[in-house]
C-alpha positions as CSV (number, residue, x, y, z in Angstrom):
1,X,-4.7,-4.2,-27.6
2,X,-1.9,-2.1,-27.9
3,X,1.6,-3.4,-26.6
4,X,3.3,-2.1,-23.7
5,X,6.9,-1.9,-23.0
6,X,9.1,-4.3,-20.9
7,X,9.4,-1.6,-18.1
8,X,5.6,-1.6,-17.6
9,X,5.0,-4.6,-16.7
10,X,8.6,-4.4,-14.2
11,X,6.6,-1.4,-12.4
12,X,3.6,-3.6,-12.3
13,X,5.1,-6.1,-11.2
14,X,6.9,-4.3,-8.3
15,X,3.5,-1.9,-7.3
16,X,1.8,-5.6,-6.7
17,X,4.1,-6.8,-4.6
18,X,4.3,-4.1,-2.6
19,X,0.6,-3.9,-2.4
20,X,0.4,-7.7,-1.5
21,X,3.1,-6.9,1.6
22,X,0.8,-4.5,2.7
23,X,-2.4,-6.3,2.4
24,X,-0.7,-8.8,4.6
25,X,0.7,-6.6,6.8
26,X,-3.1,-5.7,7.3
27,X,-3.8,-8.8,8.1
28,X,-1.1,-9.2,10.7
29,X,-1.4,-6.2,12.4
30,X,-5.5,-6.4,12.7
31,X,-4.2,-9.6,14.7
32,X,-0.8,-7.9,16.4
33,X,-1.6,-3.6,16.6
34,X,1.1,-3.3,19.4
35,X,4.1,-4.7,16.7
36,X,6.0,-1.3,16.4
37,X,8.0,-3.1,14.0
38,X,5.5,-4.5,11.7
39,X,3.7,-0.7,11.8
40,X,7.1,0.8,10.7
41,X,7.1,-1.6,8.0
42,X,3.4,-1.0,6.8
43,X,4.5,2.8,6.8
44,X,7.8,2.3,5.1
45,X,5.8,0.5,2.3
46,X,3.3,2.6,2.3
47,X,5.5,5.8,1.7
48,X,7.2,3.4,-1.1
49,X,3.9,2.6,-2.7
50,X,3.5,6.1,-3.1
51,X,6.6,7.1,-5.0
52,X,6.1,4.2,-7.1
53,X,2.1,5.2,-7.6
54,X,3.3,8.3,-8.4
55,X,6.2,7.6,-11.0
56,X,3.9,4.8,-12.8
57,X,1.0,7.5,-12.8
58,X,3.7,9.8,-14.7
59,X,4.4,7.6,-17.2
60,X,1.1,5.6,-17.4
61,X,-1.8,6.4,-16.2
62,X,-3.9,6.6,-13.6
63,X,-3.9,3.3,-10.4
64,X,-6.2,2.6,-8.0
65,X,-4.1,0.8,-4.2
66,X,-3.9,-0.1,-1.0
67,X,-1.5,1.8,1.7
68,X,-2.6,5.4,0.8
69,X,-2.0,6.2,4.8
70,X,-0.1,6.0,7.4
71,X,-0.9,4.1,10.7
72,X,0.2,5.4,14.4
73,X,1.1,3.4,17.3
74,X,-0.9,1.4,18.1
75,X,-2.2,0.0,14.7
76,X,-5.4,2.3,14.2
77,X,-6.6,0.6,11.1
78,X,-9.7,-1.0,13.0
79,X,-10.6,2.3,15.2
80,X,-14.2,3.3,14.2
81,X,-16.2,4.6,12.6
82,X,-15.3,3.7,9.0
83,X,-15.6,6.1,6.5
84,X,-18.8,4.2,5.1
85,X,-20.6,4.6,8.9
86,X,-20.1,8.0,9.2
């Protein structure tokens, strides 16, 4: 297996948590879709998990994530139909 450098793994590292706050922030606002706070948060990190996909795609390859959209107010997330119904 061929050996990566140190700053792969650091941009790993930082794309997984980022996709773990928004996988919680999921969570949360599927419970809470009127916290305008929380929904400016799961957008910030969305627009961050971007930039980050992006500059790791650059230099690495190709990732699959969480948070490729943004959410209005209220949380729409759980609005039907899902892409698999339709």
């Amino acid at each position: 297996m061929k050996q990566m450098p140190k700053e792969y793994y650091e941009r790993l590292e930082e794309l997984q948590a980022v996709d773990f706050a928004l996988v919680e922030l999921t969570l949360y606002l599927d419970t809470h879709p009127t916290d305008y706070q929380a929904i400016q948060q799961f957008n910030q990190l969305a627009q961050k998990r971007r930039q980050l996909k992006k500059q790791f795609e650059a230099a690495y390859g190709p990732l699959e994530q969480f948070g490729h959209s943004y959410s209005n107010y209220p949380w729409n997330w759980d609005d039907t139909p899902w892409p698999w119904q339709v």
